[in-house]
C-alpha positions as CSV (number, residue, x, y, z in Angstrom):
1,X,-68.6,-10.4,-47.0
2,X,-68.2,-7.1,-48.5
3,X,-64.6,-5.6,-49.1
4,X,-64.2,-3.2,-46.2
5,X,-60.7,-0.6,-44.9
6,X,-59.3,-0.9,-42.0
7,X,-57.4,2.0,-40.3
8,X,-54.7,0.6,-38.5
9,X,-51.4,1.3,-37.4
10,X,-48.3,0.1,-38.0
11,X,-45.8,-0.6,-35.2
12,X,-42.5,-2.5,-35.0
13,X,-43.9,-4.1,-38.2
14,X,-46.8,-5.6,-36.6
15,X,-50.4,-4.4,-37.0
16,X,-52.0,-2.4,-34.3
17,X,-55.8,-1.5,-33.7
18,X,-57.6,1.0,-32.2
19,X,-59.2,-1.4,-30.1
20,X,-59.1,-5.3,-29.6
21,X,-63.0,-5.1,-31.4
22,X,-61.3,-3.7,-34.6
23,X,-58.3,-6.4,-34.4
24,X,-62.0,-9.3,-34.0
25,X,-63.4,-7.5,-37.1
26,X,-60.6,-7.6,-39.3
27,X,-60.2,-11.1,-38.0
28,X,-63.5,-12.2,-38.9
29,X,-63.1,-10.7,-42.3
30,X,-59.7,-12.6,-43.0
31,X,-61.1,-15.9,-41.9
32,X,-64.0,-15.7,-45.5
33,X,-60.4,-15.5,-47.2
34,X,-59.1,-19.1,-45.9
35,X,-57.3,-21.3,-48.1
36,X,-57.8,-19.0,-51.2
37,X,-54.9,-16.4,-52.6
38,X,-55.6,-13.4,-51.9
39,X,-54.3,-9.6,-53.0
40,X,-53.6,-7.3,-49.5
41,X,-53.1,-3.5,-50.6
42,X,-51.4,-1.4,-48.2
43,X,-51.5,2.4,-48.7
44,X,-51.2,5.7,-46.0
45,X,-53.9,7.1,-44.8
46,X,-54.6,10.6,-46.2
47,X,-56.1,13.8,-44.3
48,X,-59.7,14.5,-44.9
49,X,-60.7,17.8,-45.5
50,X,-60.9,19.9,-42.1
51,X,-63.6,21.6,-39.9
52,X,-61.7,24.9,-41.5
53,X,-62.2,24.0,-44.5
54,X,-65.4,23.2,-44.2
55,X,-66.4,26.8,-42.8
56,X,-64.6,28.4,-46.0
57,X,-66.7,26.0,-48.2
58,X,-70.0,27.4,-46.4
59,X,-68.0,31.0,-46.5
60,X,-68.1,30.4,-50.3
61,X,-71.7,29.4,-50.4
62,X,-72.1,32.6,-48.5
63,X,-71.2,34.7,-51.3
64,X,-72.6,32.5,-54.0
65,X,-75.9,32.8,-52.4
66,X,-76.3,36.5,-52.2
67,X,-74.5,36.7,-56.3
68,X,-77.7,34.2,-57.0
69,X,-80.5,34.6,-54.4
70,X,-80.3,30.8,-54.3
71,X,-80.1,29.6,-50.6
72,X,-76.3,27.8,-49.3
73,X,-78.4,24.8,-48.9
74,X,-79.5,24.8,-52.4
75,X,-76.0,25.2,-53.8
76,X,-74.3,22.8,-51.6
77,X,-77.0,20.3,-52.8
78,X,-76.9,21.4,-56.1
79,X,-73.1,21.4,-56.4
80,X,-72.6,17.6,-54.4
81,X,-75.3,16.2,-56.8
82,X,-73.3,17.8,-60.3
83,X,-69.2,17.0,-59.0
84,X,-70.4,14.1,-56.1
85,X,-72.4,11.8,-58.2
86,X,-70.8,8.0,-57.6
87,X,-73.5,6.7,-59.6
88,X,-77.5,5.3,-59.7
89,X,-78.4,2.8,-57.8
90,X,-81.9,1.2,-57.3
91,X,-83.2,1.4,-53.5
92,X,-86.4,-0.3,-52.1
93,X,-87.3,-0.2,-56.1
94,X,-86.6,3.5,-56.4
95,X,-83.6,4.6,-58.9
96,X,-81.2,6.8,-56.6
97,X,-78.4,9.0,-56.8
98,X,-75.2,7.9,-54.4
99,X,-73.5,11.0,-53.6
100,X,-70.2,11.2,-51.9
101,X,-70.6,13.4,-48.5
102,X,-68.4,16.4,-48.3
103,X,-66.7,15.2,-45.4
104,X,-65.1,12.2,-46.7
105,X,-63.2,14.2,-49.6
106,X,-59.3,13.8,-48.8
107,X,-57.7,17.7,-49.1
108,X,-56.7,17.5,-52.5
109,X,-60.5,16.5,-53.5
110,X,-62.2,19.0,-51.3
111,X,-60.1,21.8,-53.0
112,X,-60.6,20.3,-56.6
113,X,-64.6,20.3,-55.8
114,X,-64.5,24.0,-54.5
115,X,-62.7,24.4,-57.9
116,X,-64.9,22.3,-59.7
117,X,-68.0,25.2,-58.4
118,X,-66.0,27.8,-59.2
119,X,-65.8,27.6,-62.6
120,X,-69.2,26.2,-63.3
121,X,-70.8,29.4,-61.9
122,X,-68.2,32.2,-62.7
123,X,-67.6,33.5,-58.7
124,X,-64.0,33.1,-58.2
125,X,-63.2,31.7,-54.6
126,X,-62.1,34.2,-52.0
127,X,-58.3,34.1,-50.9
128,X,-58.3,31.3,-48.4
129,X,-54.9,32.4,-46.5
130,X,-57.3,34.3,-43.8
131,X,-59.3,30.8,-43.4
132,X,-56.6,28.8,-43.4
133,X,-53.1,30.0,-43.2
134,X,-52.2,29.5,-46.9
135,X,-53.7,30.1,-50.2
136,X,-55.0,27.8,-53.0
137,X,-54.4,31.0,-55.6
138,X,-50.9,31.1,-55.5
């Protein structure tokens, strides 16, 4: 079975689930483990980027777009294919790119991959505090 996370919380140290079909999941994927020794790797949870952050990063594409002529679609594809890349992999015989979707970068990644597209085409990003309350410049 393939290695898989689990969201769960912790409560009066015992583990609760988001619903008793998560808890027969996780239970099922436990059982493969019986009788061996096994590592268990607990770590918290961290934010994913936000819906407000995700309107800056179009914001930005925005104002890339009319610097360039290129379309936001174009540079969001663009950029997740350059800083996204998790690697090649062959599907149905075909060699093809795996690229890590936007919307699981955690805050700090989401901010380093705005970064990432800043310097690589020479538009600085615009001060973020109206978009989000606080600024990445200072």
């Amino acid at each position: 079975m393939k290695l898989s996370t689990f969201h769960i919380t912790i409560e009066d140290s015992r583990l609760k689930f988001k619903s008793h079909n998560h808890e027969d999941m996780f239970r099922r994927y436990l059982a493969q483990f019986e009788g061996k020794e096994v590592m268990l790797e607990l770590s918290e949870k961290k934010a994913k980027r936000s819906g407000q952050q995700n309107n800056y990063m179009w914001l930005y594409f925005s104002i890339i777009s009319d610097d360039t002529g290129f379309t936001q679609n174009e540079i969001h594809t663009w950029a997740k294919g350059k800083f996204l890349t998790e690697g090649i992999k062959e599907v149905f015989g075909d060699n093809t790119r795996i690229i890590k979707s936007t919307a699981d970068l955690k805050v700090g990644e989401f901010i380093n991959y705005l970064m990432q597209i800043a310097e690589e085409v020479g538009i600085p990003l615009p001060d973020t505090t109206d978009f989000l309350g606080y600024s990445y410049h200072k």
